[in-house]
C-alpha positions in Angstrom: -46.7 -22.2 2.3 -46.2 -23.7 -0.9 -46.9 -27.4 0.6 -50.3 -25.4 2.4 -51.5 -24.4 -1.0 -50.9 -27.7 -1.9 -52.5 -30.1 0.3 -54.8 -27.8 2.3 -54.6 -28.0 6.0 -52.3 -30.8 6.8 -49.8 -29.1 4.3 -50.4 -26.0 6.7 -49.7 -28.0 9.8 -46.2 -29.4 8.4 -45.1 -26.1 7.2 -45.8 -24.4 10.6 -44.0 -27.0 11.8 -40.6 -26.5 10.2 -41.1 -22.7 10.7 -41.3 -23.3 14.6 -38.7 -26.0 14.5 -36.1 -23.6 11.9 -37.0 -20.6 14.9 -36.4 -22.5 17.7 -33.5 -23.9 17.0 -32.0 -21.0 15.0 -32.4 -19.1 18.5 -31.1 -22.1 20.5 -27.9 -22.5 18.3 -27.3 -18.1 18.6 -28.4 -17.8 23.0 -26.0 -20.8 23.2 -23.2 -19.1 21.3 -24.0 -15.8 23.2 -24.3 -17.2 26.4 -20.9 -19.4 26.3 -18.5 -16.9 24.9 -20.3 -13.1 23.9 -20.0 -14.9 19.9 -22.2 -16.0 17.6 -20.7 -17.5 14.3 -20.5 -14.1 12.5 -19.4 -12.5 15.4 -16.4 -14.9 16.1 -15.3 -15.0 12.2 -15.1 -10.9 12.4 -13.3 -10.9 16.0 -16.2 -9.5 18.1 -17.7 -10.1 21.3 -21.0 -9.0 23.3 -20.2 -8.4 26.9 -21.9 -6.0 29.9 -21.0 -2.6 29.4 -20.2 -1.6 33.1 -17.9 -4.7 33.9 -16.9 -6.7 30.6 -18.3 -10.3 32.0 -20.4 -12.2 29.6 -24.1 -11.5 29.3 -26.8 -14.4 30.8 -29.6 -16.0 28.4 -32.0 -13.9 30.0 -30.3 -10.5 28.7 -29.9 -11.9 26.2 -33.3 -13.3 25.0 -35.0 -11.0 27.0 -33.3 -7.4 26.4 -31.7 -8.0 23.1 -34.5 -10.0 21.5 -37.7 -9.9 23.1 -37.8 -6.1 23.8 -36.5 -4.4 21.2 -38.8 -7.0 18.6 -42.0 -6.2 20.5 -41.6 -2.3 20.0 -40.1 -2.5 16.6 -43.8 -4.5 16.1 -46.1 -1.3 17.2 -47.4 0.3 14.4 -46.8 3.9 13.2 -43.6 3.1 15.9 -42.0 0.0 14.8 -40.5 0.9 11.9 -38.9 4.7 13.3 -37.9 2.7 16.2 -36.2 -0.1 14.1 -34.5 2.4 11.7 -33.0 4.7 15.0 -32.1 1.5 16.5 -29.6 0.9 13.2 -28.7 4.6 13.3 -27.5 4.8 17.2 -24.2 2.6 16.1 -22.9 5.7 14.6 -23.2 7.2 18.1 -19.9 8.1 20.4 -20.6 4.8 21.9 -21.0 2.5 18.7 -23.9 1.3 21.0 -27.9 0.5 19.3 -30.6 1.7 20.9 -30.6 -2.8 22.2 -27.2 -2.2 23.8 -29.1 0.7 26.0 -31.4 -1.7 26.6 -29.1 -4.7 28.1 -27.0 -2.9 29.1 -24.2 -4.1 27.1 -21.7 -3.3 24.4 -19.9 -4.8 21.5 -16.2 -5.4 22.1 -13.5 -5.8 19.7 -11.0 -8.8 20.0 -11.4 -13.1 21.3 -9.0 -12.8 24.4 -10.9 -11.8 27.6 -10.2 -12.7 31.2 -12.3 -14.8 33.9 -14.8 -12.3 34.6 -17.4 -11.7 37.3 -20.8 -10.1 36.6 -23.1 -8.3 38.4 -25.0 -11.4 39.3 -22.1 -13.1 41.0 -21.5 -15.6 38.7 -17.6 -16.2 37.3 -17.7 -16.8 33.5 -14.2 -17.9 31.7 -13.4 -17.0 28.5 -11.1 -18.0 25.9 -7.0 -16.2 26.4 -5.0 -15.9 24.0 -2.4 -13.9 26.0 0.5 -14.6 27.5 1.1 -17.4 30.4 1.1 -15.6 33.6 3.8 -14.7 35.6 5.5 -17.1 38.4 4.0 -16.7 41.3 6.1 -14.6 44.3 7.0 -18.0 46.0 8.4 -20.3 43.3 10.4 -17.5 42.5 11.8 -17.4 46.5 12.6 -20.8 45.7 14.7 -20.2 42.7 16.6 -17.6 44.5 17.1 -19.7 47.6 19.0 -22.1 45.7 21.7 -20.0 43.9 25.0 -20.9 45.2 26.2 -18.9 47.7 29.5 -17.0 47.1 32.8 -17.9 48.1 35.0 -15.4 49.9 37.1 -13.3 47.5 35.1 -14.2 44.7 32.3 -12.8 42.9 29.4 -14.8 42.0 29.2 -15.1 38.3 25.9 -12.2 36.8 23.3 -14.8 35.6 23.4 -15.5 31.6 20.6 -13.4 30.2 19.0 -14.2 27.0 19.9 -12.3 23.9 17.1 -10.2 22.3 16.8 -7.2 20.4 16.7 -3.7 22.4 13.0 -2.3 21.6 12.6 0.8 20.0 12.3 3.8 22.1 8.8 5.3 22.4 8.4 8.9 23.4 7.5 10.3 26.4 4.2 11.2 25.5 3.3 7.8 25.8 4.4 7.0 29.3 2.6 10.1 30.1 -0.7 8.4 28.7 0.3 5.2 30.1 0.3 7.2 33.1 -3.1 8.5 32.6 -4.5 5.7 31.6 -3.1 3.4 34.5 -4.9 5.9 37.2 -8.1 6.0 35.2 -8.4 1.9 35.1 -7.9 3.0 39.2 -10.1 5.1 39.4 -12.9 3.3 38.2 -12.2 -0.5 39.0 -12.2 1.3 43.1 -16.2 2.9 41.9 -14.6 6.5 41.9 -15.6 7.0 38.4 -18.1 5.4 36.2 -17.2 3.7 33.3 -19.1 6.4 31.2 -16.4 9.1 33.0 -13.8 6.2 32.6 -14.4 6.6 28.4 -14.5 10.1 28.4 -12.0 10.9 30.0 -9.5 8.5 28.4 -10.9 9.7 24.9 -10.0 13.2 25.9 -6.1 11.6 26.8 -6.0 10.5 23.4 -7.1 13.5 21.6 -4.2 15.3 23.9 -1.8 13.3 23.0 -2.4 13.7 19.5 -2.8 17.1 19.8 0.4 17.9 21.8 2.8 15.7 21.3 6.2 16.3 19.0 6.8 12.8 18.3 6.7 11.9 14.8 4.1 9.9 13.4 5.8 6.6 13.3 7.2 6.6 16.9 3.8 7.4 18.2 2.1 4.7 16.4 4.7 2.4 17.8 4.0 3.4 21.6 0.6 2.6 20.7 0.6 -0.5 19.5 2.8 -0.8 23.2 -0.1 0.2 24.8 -2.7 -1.6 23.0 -0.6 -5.0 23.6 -0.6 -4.0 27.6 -4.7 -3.6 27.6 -5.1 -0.1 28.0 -5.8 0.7 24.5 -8.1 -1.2 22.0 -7.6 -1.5 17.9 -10.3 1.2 17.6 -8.4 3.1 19.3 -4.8 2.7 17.6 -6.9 3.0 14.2 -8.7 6.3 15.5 -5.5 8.0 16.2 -3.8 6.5 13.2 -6.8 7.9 11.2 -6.0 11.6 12.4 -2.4 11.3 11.7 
């Protein structure tokens, strides 16, 4: 604006310039980010991820242009609208969900953590995240193999018990918490086979937790301990352990 005032017209052109060139590639650099892994910069420095809200798979540029961008600017740009819409958009993350009115809108959600699974979306299309879990199991037939090649024992003596590996035993949890393992095994059932919807799916593992807290005789340190258990198995989040740790 400055270099408009300056040099009248042709000052205007090079400044509208730099302001579409600074737009367009500010929202290149972020549908990229988005598109790739659910991150922008700021969202990958705090540990969070945008994903759909029905099946966890990374959004398309579309959604997110379209759905997160595109829509929600437009109506926060009506006036005597705009601005109530803008400011209830803001106000809907201290909803049950933690989900803006844009979420709604998309169809999407905001996710706490980096590691994710190859997922499909609702398009069909297989997306691959970053893992930071833990290498995956042999598979059924190298582990035929292995056995097949023990040696085989000789009459009228036993075959020596295979060395295991010393570790320390890990601390009991209570049974509360293989009760809500329980729980939450046949809910992730339930809905991965369409029974329930993933709305029902978070209500009704909310109302396990709030069960559990309210029922249970363990102390406070032995439940925390089985949560953490089931937060490192993926049926609990850190929201949740923090939740439950915040009532406590």
């Amino acid at each position: 604006m400055s270099a408009a005032n300056s040099y009248g017209n042709d000052g205007m052109g090079g400044a509208l310039f730099l302001l579409v060139v600074g737009v367009v590639g500010f929202l290149g650099i972020q549908i990229y980010l988005l598109v790739q892994d659910g991150q922008t910069i700021g969202k990958r420095g705090l540990g969070i991820r945008i994903v759909d809200y029905n099946d966890g798979s990374l959004l398309g540029a579309g959604r997110i242009l379209g759905m997160r961008g595109v829509l929600p600017g437009v109506v926060a740009s009506i006036p005597y609208v705009g601005w109530l819409f803008a400011l209830l958009d803001a106000l809907f993350i201290f909803g049950e969900e933690r989900r803006c009115i844009h979420d709604y809108m998309a169809r999407s959600k905001v996710v706490v953590g980096d590691a994710a699974q190859t997922t499909v979306g609702a398009s069909g299309t297989t997306r691959a995240a970053r893992t930071d879990g833990p290498a995956p199991a042999a598979s059924a037939p190298a582990a035929s193999a292995s056995a097949s090649t023990r040696r085989p024992e000789t009459p009228g003596q036993a075959e020596p018990s295979p060395a295991r590996p010393h570790s320390n035993p890990s601390p009991a949890v209570p049974p509360s918490i293989d009760r809500l393992r329980q729980v939450l095994q046949n809910l992730e059932a339930l809905r991965d086979e369409g029974a329930i919807t993933q709305e029902k799916f978070e209500r009704s593992r909310r109302k396990a937790l709030a069960d559990l807290v309210e029922k249970t005789d363990a102390d406070d340190d032995a439940l925390l301990r089985g949560l953490r258990q089931l937060r490192d198995e993926e049926h609990l989040t850190d929201p949740d352990v923090q939740t439950v740790k915040s009532i406590l």
